[in-house]
N, C-alpha and C positions, 0 to 999 in steps of 0.2 A: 592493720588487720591482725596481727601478730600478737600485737599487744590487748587489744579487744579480745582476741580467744583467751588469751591468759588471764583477761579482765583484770588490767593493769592498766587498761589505757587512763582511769580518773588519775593514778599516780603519778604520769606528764601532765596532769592538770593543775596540781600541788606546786605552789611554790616553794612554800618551804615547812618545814619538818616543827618548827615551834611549837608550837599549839599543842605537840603531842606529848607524853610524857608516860613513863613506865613501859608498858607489854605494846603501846598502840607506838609508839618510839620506835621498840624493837621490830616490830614487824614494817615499820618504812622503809628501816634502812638495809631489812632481809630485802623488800621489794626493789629500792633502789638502787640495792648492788645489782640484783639480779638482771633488769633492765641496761645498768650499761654492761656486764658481764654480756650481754646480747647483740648492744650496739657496737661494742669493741670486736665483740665475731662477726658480723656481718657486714664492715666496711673496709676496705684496701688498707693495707699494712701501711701507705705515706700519708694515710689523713690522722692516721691515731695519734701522731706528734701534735695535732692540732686540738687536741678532746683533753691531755693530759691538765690541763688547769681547772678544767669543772671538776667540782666533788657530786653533782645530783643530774641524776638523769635529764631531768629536766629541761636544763641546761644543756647538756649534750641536744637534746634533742633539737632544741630553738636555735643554736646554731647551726645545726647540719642542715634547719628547714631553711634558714635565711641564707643561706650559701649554697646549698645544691637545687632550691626548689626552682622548677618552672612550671609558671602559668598556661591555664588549656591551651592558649592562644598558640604559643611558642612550643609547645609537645606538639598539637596538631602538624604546625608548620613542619616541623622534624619527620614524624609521621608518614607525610604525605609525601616527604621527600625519599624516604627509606622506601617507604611501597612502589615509587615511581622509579627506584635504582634495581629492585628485588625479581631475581629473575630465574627460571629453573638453573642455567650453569650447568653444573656436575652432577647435580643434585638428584637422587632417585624421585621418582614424582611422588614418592607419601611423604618424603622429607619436604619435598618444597613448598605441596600442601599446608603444613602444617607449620611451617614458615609464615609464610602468607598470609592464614589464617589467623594466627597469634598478632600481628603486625595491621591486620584489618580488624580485629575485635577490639583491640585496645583504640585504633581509629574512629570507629563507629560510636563506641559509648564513649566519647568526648563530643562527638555533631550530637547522636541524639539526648545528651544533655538536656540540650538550650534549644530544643523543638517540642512546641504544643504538643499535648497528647493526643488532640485531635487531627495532625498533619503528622503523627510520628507513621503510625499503618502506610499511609503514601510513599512517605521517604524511605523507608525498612524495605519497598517490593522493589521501590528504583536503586537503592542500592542492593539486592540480591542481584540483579541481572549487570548493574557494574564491576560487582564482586568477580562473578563468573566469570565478563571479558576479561576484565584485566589479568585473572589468573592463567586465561586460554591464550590470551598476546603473548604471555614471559616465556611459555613452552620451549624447547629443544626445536630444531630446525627438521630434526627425524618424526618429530609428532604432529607434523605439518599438515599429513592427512588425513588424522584422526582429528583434528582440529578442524581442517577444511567440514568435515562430514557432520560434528554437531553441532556448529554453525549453520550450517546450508539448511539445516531440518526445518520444515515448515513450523513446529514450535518448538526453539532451542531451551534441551532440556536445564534444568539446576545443575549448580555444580558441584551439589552429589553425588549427582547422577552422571554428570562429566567426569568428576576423580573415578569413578569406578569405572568406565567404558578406557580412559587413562591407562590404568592400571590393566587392565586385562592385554589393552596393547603393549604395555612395557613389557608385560609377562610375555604377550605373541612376540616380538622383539627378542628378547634373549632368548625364549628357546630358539627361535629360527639360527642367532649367531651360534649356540653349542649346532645346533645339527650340521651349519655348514662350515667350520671346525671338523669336526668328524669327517665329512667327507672330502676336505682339502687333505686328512691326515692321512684316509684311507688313498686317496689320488698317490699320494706321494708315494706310500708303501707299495701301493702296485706299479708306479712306475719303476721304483728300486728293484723289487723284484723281478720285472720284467728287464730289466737290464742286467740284471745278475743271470739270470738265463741265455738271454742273447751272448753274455761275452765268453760265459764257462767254456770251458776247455779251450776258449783263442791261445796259441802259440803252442798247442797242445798237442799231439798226435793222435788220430783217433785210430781204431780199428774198423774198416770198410765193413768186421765180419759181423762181430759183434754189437758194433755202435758206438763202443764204450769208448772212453779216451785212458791216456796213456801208454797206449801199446800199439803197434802194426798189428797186421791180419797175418803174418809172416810167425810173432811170436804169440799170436791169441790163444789159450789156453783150450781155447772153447772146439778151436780146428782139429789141438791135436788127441784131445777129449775122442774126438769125432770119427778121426783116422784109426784111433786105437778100438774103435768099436767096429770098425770096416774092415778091420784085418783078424777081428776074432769073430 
């Protein structure tokens, strides 16, 4: 695909460079560096020991297809075994989505390859409604009854329309954890502080006159305040 945008792909078509000669010469071998200049960046640092003997793309190229290609048959198999492993996990629900959906797209356009056009419409609406379950099955254990409820609907909606009913739960979900957060924190601090009240002044002496602690009612400041206004 890559090479088609750069319109480069007739150039892995080329065998070989003969034919050419002068400015049409020069522009093969500007196009044939550039091409493995591409395949050298694009594949794992332990296969490039294996590319080192071709001089022409080309060549790079017809080896890495007879050595890494597989056939629909054998990616499907892979596929369907990926899809049937793939499950929410940790995963926030737009990541898994999006999981999911990447790994059933590439599914689907290999079945409806090799299906008439006229049976394709059928098969495209039975698998939108297999699409949906299987992604509503992999769910989190916590999304059990948001799951339960667009299931149960007398007609269960797309899952569009399920990612988004989804997601508005995840969102109802985490704000509910911040709010009961806050109020485990607010529990705590009013217990602390309720207990910082209760123990003050324990071992403390208080004043019977005043209230206060520290001092007897004998040496309360506040008595002999009091006495000195009794006697003038």
């Amino acid at each position: 695909m890559f090479l088609k945008g750069k319109e480069l792909w007739n150039h892995i078509d080329e065998c070989t460079p003969a034919s050419k000669e002068g400015t049409q010469l020069s522009q093969w071998e500007e196009k044939n560096a550039r091409i493995i200049s591409w395949i050298l960046g694009s594949i794992e640092p332990h296969m490039m020991n294996n590319l080192h003997s071709f001089s022409m793309a080309k060549e790079m190229w017809d080896y890495l297809q007879c050595i890494y290609h597989q056939d629909n048959t054998a990616r499907r198999f892979q596929l369907e075994l990926e899809i049937d492993n793939f499950s929410q996990g940790n995963l926030p629900i737009e990541q898994y989505y999006s999981g999911f959906i990447n790994l059933w797209s590439e599914y689907s356009s290999l079945i409806y390859s090799k299906v008439p056009k006229e049976a394709l419409a059928n098969l495209q609406a039975i698998h939108e409604d297999s699409r949906r379950d299987q992604f509503l099955m992999k769910l989190r254990p916590e999304f059990e009854v948001a799951r339960a409820g667009l299931l149960n609907k007398n007609l269960v909606p797309s899952l569009d329309i399920c990612l988004g009913e989804l997601l508005r739960e995840e969102q109802r979900m985490a704000t509910q954890t911040i709010l009961g957060s806050s109020k485990e924190i607010s529990k705590v601090v009013n217990v602390t502080y309720a207990g910082q009240v209760k123990n003050r002044g324990k071992g403390q002496m208080q004043c019977y006159s005043c209230k206060e602690f520290g001092h007897i009612a004998r040496n309360c400041g506040s008595e002999v305040k009091e006495g000195d206004r009794e006697r003038a």
